[in-house]
N, C-alpha and C positions, 0 to 999 in steps of 0.2 A: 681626460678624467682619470683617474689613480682608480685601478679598479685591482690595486694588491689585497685590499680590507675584502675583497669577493673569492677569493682563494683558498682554499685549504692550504692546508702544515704540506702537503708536498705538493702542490702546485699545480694539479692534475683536473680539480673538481672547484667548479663556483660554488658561492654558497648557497644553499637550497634556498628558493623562493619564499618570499617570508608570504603567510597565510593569516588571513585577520579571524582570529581566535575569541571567543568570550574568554572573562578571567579568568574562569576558571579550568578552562582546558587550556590556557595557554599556561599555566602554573603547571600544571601535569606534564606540559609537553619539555617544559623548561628541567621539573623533574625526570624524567624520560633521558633527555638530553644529558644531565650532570650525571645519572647514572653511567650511561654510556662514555661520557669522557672521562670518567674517577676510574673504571675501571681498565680502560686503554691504556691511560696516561699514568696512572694512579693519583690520589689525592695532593700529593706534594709537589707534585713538577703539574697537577693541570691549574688553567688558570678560570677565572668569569671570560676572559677572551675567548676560549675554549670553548667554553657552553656555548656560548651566543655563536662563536662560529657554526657549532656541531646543529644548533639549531636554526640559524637563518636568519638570526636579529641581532641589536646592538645589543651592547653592554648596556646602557642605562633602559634598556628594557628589563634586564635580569634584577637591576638596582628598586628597581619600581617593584617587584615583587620581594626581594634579598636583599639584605643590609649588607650580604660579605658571603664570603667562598664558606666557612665557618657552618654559617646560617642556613645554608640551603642545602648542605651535607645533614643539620641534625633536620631539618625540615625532610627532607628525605628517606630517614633514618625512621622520621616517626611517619610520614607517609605511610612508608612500604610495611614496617613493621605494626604499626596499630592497624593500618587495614584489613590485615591481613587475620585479625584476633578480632572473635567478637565473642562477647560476652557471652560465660555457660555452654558456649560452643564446643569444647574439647568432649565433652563427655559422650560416649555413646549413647543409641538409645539404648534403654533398658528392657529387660526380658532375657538377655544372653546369659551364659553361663559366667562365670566371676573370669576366667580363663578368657575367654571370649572380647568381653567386656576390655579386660587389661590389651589385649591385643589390639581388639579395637582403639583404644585410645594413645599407645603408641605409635601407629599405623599415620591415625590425625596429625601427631605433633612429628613425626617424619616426611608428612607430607607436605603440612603446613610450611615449615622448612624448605619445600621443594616448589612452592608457589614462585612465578618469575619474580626475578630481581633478590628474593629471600636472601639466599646464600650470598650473594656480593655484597649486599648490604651490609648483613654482620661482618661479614670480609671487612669490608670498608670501615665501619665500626669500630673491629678490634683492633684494628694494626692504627687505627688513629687515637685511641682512643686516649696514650698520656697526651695529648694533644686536644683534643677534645671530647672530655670524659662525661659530658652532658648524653654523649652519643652513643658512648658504652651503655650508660645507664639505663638508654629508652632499650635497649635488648635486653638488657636485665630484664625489666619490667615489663615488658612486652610479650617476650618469646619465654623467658627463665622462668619466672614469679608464675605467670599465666598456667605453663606449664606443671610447675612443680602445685599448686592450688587444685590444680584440677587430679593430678595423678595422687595427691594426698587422699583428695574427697575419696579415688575409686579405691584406697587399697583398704582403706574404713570399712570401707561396705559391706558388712557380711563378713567381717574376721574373725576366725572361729579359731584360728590355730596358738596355743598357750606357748610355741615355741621362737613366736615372733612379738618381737617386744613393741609396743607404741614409738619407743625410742628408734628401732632400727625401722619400721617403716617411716617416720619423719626422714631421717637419712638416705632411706630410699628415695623419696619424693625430692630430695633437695639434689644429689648427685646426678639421679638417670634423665632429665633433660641436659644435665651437663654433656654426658658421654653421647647422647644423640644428637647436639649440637656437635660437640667435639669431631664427628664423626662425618657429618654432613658437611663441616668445613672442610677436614682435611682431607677430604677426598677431592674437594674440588680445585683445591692450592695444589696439589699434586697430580693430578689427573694427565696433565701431560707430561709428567716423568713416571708414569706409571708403566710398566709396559702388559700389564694385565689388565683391561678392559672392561668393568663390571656394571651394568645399567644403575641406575637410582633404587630402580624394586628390587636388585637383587643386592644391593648392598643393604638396602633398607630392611629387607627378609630377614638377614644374617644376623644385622643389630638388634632387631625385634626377638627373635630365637635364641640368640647368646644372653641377652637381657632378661628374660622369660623362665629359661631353660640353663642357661648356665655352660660352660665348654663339656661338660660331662656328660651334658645330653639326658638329666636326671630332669623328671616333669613331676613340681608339688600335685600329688593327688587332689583331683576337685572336687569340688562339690556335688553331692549326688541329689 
């Protein structure tokens, strides 16, 4: 019997026992799985053989739930990223002070970001994305749009200052999920050519406080 197809890429490990699943955790598991080889292998050199090996079944098992490598990248894409979003959730509760408030809801969309799988995802997303720009899109809309909607509502809320125009808070809203995505990513692309070592909350602190406050360390007087 040819037991090569029970082998892993270096020859060391059979492949895991395959487990009879409902559909729908076998879907999950199959995502699970793509995650885990797109981001070993990366997207271009892995293949559906890949997956199915990493997960313990055939390829026309992947085909029964995936039309194509393509498909279960932006399936993935919106798994991990809509799940992760639910509706009117960004906003704090209310009571805090307007300060508070902003802090809090920077804190959610750096977190949210920090949910497993988040950050590879977009990974995987952006560097595919002239390739497959359906999957850009769903982080647009997902992480970006969701973002920037919700940080609009809070800067509304209680604007009392004549020295901040309606214009430059739209541009706020639209820019500062950029720079805390930007942020979230590039720390993780480089992190092992880093040779300074900073956790998630303390880089997360940093971008909340530079955001907030500015490099100057100047804090808008609040609300009394």
């Amino acid at each position: 019997m040819d037991t090569s197809a029970d082998q892993g890429q270096d020859g060391l490990g059979a492949r895991p026992q395959r487990q009879r699943l409902p559909p729908e955790q076998r879907k999950e598991a199959i995502l699970d799985a793509a995650l885990s080889v797109f981001g070993d292998l990366g997207y271009n050199q892995a293949t559906l053989n890949d997956v199915a090996d990493r997960l313990g079944v055939t390829k026309g098992c992947l085909y029964h739930y995936f039309e194509s490598k393509e498909n279960l990248l932006i399936e993935l894409i919106r798994d991990r990223m809509g799940g992760a979003v639910e509706a009117d959730d960004d906003l704090p509760e209310p009571g805090g002070t307007r300060e508070e408030l902003l802090r809090g809801l920077l804190q959610r969309i750096w977190q949210r970001l920090h949910q497993p799988g988040q950050v590879e995802v977009a990974i995987l997303a952006t560097t595919e994305l002239p390739k497959v720009p359906e999957g850009g899109r769903l982080v647009f809309d997902e992480v970006v749009c969701r973002s920037r909607q919700s940080l609009r509502r809070l800067l509304e809320q209680g604007h009392r200052c004549d020295d901040i125009t309606d214009e430059e808070i739209e541009r706020a809203a639209r820019v500062i999920p950029l720079m805390i995505m930007g942020v979230a990513l590039g720390s993780r692309v480089f992190r092992s050519m880093d040779p300074v070592q900073l956790s998630v909350d303390q880089v997360g602190n940093t971008v909340i406080n530079v955001l907030m406050y500015g490099l100057l360390g100047t804090c808008p007087r609040d609300e009394e």
